[in-house]
C-alpha positions as CSV (number, residue, x, y, z in Angstrom):
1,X,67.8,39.8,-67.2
2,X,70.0,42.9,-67.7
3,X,66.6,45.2,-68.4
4,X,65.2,44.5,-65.4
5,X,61.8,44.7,-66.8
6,X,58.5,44.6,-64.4
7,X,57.5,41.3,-65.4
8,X,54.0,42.3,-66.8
9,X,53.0,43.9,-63.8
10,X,50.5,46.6,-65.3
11,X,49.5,49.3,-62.6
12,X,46.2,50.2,-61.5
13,X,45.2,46.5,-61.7
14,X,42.9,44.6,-59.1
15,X,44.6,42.0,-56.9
16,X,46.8,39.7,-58.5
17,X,46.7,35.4,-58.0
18,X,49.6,33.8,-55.9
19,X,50.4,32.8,-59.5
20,X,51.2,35.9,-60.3
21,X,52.6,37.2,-57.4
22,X,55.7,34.8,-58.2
23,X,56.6,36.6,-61.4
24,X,56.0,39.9,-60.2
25,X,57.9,42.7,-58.4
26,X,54.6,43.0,-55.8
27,X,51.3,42.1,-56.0
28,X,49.7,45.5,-56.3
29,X,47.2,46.7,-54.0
30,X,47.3,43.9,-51.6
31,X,43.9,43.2,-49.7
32,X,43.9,44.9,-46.4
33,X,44.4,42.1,-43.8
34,X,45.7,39.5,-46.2
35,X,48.3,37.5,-44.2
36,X,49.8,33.8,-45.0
37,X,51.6,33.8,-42.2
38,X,50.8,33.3,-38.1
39,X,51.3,36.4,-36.8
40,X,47.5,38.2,-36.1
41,X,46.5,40.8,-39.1
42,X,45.5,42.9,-36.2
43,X,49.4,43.4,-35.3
44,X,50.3,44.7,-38.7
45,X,50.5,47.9,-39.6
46,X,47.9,49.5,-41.4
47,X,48.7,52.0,-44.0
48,X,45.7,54.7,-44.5
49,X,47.2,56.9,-47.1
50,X,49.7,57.5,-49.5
51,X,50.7,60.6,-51.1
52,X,53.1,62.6,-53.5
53,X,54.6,66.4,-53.1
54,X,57.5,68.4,-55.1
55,X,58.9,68.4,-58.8
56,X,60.9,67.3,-61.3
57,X,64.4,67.8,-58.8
58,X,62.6,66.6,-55.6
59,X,59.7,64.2,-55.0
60,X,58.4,63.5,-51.7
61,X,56.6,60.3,-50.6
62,X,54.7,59.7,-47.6
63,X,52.8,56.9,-46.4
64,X,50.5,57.5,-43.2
65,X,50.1,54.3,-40.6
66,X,49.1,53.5,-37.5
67,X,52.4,53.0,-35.9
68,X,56.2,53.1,-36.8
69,X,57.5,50.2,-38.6
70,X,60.9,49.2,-39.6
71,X,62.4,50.0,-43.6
72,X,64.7,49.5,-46.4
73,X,65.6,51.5,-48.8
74,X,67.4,51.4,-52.3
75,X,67.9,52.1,-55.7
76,X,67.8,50.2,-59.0
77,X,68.6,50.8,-62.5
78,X,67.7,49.8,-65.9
79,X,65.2,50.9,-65.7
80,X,64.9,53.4,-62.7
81,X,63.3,52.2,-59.8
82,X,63.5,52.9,-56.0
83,X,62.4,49.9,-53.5
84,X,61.5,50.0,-50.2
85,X,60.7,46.7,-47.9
86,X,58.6,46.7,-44.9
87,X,56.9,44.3,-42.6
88,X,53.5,43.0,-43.8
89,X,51.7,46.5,-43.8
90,X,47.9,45.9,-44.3
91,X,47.6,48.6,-47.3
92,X,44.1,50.2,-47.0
93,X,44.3,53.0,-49.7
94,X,42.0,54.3,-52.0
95,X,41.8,53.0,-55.3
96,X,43.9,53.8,-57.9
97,X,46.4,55.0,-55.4
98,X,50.3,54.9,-57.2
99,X,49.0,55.0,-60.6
100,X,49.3,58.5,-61.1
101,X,52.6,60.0,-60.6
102,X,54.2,63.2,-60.1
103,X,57.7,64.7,-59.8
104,X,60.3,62.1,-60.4
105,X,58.2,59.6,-59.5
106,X,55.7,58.0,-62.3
107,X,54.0,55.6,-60.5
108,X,54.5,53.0,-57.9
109,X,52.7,49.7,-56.9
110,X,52.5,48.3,-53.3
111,X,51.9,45.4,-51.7
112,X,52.5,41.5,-49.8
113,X,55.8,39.7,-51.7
114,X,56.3,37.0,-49.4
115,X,54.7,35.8,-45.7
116,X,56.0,38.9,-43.0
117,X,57.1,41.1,-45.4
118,X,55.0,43.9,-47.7
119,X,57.2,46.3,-50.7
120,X,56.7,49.5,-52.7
121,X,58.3,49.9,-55.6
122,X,58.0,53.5,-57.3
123,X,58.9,53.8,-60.6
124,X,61.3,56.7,-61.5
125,X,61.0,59.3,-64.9
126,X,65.1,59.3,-64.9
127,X,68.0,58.8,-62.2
128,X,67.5,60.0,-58.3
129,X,69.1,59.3,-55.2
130,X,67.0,59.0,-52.2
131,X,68.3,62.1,-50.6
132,X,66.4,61.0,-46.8
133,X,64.1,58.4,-45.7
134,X,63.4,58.2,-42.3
135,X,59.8,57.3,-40.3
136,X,58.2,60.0,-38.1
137,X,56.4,58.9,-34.9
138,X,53.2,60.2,-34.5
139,X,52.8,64.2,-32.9
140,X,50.4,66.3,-33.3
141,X,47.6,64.9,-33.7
142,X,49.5,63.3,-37.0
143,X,50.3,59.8,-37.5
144,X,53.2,58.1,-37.5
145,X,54.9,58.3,-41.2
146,X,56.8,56.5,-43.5
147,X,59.0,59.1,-45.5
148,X,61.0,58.7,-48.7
149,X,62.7,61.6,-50.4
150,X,63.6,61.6,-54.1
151,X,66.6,63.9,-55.5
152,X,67.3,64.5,-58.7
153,X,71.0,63.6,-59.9
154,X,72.7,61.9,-63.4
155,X,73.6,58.7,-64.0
156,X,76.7,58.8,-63.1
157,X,76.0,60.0,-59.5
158,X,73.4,57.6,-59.3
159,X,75.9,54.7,-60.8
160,X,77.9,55.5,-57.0
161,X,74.7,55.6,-55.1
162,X,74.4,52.4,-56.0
163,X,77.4,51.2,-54.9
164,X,76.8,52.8,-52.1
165,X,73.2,52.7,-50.7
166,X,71.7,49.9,-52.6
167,X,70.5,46.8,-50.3
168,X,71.3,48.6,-46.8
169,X,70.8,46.8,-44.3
170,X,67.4,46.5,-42.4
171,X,66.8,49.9,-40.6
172,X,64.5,51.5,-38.0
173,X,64.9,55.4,-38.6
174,X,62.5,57.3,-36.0
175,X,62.2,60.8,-36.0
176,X,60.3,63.3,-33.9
177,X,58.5,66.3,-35.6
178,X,61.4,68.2,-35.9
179,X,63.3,66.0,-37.9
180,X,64.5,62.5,-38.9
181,X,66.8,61.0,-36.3
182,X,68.3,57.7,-36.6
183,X,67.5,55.2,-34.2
184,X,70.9,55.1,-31.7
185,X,73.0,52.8,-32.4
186,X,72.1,52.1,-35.9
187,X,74.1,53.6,-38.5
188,X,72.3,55.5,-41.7
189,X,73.3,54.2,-45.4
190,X,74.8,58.2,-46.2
191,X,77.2,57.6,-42.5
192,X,77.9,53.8,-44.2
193,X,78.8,55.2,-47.4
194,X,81.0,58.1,-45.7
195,X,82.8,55.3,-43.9
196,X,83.5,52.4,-46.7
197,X,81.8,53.0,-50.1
198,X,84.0,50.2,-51.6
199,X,82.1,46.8,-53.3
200,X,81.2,44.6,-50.5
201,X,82.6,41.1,-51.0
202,X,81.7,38.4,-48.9
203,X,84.0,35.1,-49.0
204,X,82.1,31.8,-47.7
205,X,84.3,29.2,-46.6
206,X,82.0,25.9,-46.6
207,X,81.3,23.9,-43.5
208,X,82.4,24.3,-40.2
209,X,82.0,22.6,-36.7
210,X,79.9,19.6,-36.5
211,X,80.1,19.7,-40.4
212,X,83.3,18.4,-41.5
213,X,81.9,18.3,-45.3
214,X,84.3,16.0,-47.6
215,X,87.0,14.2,-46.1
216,X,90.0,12.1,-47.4
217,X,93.6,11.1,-46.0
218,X,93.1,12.7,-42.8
219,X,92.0,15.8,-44.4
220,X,88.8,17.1,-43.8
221,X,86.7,19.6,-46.9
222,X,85.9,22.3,-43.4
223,X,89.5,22.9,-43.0
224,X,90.6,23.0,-46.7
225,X,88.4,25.7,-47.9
226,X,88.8,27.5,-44.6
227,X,92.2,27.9,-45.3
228,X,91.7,28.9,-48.9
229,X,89.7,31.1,-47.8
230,X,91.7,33.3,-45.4
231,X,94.4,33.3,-48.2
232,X,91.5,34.6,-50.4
233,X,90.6,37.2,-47.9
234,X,94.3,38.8,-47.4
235,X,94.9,39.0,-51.0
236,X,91.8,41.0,-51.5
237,X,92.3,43.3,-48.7
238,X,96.1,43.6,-49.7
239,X,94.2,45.0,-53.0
240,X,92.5,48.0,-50.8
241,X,89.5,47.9,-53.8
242,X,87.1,45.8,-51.6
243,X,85.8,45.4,-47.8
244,X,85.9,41.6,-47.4
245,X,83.3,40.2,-45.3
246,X,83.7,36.5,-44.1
247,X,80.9,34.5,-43.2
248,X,83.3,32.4,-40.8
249,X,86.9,32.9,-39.9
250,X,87.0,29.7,-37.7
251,X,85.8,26.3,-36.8
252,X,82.4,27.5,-36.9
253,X,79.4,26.1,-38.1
254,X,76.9,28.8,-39.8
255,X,73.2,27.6,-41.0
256,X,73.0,27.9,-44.8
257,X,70.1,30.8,-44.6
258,X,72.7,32.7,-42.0
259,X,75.6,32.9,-44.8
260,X,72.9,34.2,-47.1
261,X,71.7,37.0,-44.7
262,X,75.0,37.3,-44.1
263,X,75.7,38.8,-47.6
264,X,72.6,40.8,-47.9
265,X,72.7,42.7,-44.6
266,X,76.5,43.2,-45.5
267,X,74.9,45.1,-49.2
268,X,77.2,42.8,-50.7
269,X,77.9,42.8,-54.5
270,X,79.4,39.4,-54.5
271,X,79.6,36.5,-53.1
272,X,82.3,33.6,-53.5
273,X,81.5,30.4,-52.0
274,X,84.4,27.8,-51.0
275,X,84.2,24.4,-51.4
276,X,85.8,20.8,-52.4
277,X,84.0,17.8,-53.8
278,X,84.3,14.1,-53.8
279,X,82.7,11.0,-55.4
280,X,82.4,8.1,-53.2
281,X,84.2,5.4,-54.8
282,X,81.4,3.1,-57.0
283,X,80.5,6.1,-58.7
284,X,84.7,6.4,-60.2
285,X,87.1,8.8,-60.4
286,X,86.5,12.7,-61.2
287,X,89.3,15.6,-60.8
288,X,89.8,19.2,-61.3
289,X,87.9,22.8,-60.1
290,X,84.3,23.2,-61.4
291,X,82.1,26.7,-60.8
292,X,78.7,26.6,-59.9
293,X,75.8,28.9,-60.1
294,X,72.5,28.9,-59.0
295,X,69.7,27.6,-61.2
296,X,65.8,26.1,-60.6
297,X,67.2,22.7,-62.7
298,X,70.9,20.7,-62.2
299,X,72.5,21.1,-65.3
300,X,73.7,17.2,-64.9
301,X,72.9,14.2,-62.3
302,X,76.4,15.4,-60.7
303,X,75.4,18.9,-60.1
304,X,72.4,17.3,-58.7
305,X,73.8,15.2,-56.6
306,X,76.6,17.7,-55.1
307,X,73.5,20.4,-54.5
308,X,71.6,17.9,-52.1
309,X,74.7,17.3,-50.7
310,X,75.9,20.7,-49.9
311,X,72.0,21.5,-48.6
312,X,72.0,19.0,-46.0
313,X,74.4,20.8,-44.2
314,X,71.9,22.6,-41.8
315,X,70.4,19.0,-40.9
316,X,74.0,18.1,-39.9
317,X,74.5,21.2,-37.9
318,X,71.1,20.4,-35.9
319,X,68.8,23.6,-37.5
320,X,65.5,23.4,-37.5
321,X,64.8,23.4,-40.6
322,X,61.1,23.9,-40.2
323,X,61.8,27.5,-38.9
324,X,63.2,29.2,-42.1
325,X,61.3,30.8,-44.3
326,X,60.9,29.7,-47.8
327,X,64.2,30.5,-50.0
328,X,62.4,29.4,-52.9
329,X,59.5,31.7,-52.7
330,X,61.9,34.7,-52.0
331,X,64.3,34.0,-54.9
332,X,60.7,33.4,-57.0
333,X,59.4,37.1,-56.5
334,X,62.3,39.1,-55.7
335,X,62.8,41.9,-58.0
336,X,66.6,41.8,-58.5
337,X,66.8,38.2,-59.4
338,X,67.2,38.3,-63.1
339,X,69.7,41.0,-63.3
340,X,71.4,39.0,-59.9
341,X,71.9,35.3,-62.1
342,X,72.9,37.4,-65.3
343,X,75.6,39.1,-63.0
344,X,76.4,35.6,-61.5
345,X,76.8,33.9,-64.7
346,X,78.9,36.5,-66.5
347,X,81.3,36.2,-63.1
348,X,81.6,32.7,-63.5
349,X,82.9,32.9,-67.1
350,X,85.7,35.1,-66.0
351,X,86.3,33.2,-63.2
352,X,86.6,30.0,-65.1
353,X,89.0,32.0,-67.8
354,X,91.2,33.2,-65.0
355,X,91.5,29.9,-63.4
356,X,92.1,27.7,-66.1
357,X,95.4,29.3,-66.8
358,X,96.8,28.4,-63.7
359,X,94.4,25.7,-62.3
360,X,93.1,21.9,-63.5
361,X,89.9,22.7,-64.3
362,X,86.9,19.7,-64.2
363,X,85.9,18.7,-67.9
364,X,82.7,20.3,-67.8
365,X,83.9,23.4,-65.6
366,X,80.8,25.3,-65.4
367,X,77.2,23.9,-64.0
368,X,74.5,25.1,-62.2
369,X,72.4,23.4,-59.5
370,X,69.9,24.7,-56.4
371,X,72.4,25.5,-54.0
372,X,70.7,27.3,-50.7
373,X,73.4,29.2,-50.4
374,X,73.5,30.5,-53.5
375,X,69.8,31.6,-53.0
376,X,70.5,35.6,-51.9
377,X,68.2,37.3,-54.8
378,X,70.0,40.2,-54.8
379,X,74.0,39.2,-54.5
380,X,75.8,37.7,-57.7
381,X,76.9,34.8,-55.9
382,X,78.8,31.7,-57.3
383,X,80.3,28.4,-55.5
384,X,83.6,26.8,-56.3
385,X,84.5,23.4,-55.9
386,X,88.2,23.7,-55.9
387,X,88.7,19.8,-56.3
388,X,88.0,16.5,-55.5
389,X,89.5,15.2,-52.3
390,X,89.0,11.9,-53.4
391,X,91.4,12.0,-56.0
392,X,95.1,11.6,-55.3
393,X,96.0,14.7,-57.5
394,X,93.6,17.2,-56.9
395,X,94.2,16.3,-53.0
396,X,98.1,17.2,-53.3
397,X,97.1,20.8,-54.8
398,X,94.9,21.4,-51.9
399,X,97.0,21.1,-49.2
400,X,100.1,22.8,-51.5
401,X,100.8,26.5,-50.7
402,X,101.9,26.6,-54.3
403,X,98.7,26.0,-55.7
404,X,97.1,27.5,-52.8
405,X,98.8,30.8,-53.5
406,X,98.6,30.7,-57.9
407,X,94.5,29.4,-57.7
408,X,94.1,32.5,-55.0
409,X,95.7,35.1,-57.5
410,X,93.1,33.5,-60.4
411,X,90.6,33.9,-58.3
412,X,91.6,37.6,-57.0
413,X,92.1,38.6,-60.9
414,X,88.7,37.3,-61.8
415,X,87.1,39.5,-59.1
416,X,89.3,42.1,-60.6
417,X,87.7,41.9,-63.8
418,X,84.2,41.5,-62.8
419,X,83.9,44.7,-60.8
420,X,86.2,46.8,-63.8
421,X,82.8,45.0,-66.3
422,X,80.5,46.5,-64.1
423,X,82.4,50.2,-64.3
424,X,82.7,50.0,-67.8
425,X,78.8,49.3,-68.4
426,X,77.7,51.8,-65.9
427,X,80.2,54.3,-67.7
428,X,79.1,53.3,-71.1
429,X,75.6,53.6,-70.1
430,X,75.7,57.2,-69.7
């Protein structure tokens, strides 16, 4: 998971199955008008060309089409790569277009990754920062372009850039023939960066409004972890290392696939999901904190049965579920998924070593399950049950400050850890 490899995908090659396309980055060379989805393949874009200028210390890339569409740019490592995701273009480019390279850029593959959304990925000769990207309307008798432009820097400048710039959110950057101009309104990753260039981490406190989750003794799971979570939130901020995000702050119910974009439109680098269990009472007696990460199979029948649970929630809040697009087929293809449930993992370890020092910790402390909220490809996320409400002991600790305030501090020196790991690689690395 670490290497990031490209999953077999070899470049140059003709269209690849749907098969395939779920093991690979993108399937390359997309057929021009393929579309799963309902929108007309007359309103995609269609891109004409594609082409490469500069050298080894700045690459240029520039995609012609037929009108201005909406990007997102970033930057991966291990190995090099720069991504950008677009609306479902309709790629009609000569063949063997991306398979020969030039400048920092060695090649790069296009095309559909999911239903409404297309993605180039350009693989790099060593580390570059994308210096400006930015879509020119069409003048001139020119059309409209798609811009991306590659500057040379080490590893350890492009280490921060990833911090930085990597998963911004959704942008529309329209320039006129004088230059890029971002769209009013909308802020450019270099202005973000400028701003807040500290890890992203977004808290989810499970539950909320019509969703009471769990409850037990007049205490409902909604208002537990909502607490906890606040208490989470001010210790981290008291910390100044982080922006904390919160994906509700109130009695507020947000759809599972919300919480998710959530994270990812926040470029979030983890994601800490609060919750509390409990077993109804033919199925016995269970107590203590378990941690959670996501995974295609259960790990036991509990896990199991906790996962359905916790994924009903958007049929309690009245979503249409029938509206969403398919987590499964988006977790499937994406390209930071591997790296995204090593990161998760390894972040669950240290949680569970922080915690059980100052926390009762369930037998089996760490499982895995499908959790939809888990599902963001490209955030290490991880969800803790704190306890069971429906034991007597575990109840008391959640509703004690005490406990409150020593499982926060775990929790906050376990985040601690995990982002000091990630320096130290990235350092070591170079």
């Amino acid at each position: 998971m670490a290497s990031r490899a490209n999953d077999g995908v070899l470049l140059g090659c003709a269209l690849f199955c749907a098969a395939a396309l779920l093991c690979s980055d993108v399937s390359v060379g997309a057929a021009p008008g393929q579309s799963s989805n309902s929108v007309r393949a007359s309103d995609h874009a269609i891109a004409s060309d594609a082409r490469l200028a500069g050298d080894a210390r700045q690459t240029r890339f520039v995609l012609d089409l037929d009108k201005a569409i909406q990007f997102r740019a970033f930057a991966l490592a291990d190995p090099y790569r720069v991504v950008v995701d677009i609306p479902e273009v309709r790629f009609q480019l000569a063949a063997g277009t991306g398979t020969v390279g030039r400048g920092l850029i060695k090649a790069f593959r296009y095309g559909l990754v999911m239903p409404g959304g297309s993605r180039i990925v350009f693989d790099l000769a060593g580390p570059a920062k994308i210096a400006q990207s930015y879509v020119l309307e069409a003048a001139n008798g020119q059309p409209p372009r798609l811009v991306i432009e590659l500057e040379e820097v080490d590893r350890s400048a492009f280490i921060q850039t990833l911090a930085a710039e990597a998963r911004p959110e959704l942008m529309a950057a329209v320039a006129d023939a004088g230059g890029a101009v971002a769209t009013p309104g909308m802020a450019t990753p270099k202005l973000v960066a400028a701003a807040d260039s500290r890890p992203v981490v977004v808290i989810d406190p499970g539950h909320g409004g019509a969703d009471n989750g769990t409850q037990s003794s007049g205490e409902s799971e909604k208002n537990l972890v909502l607490g906890f979570a606040l208490a989470l939130r001010d210790r981290l901020e008291k910390k100044g290392k982080y922006r904390v995000v919160m994906t509700r702050s109130d009695d507020t119910f947000i759809p599972l696939a919300e919480r998710v974009r959530i994270a990812r439109n926040q470029s979030a680098s983890l994601f800490v999901s609060i919750h509390a269990d409990a077993l109804p009472r033919e199925e016995g007696d269970a107590q203590g904190a378990t941690i959670y990460t996501l995974s295609d199979h259960a790990s036991d029948n509990e896990a199991e049965r906790l996962a359905e649970a916790e994924n009903k929630a958007d049929a309690i809040g009245g979503v249409n579920l029938t509206e969403e697009p398919s987590d499964v087929a988006d977790i499937l293809i994406d390209l930071a998924q591997r790296e995204t449930r090593t990161f998760s993992n390894r972040f669950a370890r240290m949680l569970m070593a922080e915690m059980k020092t100052s926390v009762r910790m369930h037998k089996h402390p760490l499982k895995s399950a499908g959790f939809k909220v888990l599902k963001a490809p490209d955030v290490p996320s991880v969800l803790i049950e704190l306890g069971y409400v429906s034991n007597k002991g575990d109840l008391e600790h959640l509703v004690s400050e005490d406990w409150r305030s020593r499982t926060v501090g775990s929790i906050a020196q376990a985040i601690d850890a995990f982002f000091a790991k990630r320096l130290a690689t990235a350092g070591a690395a170079n």
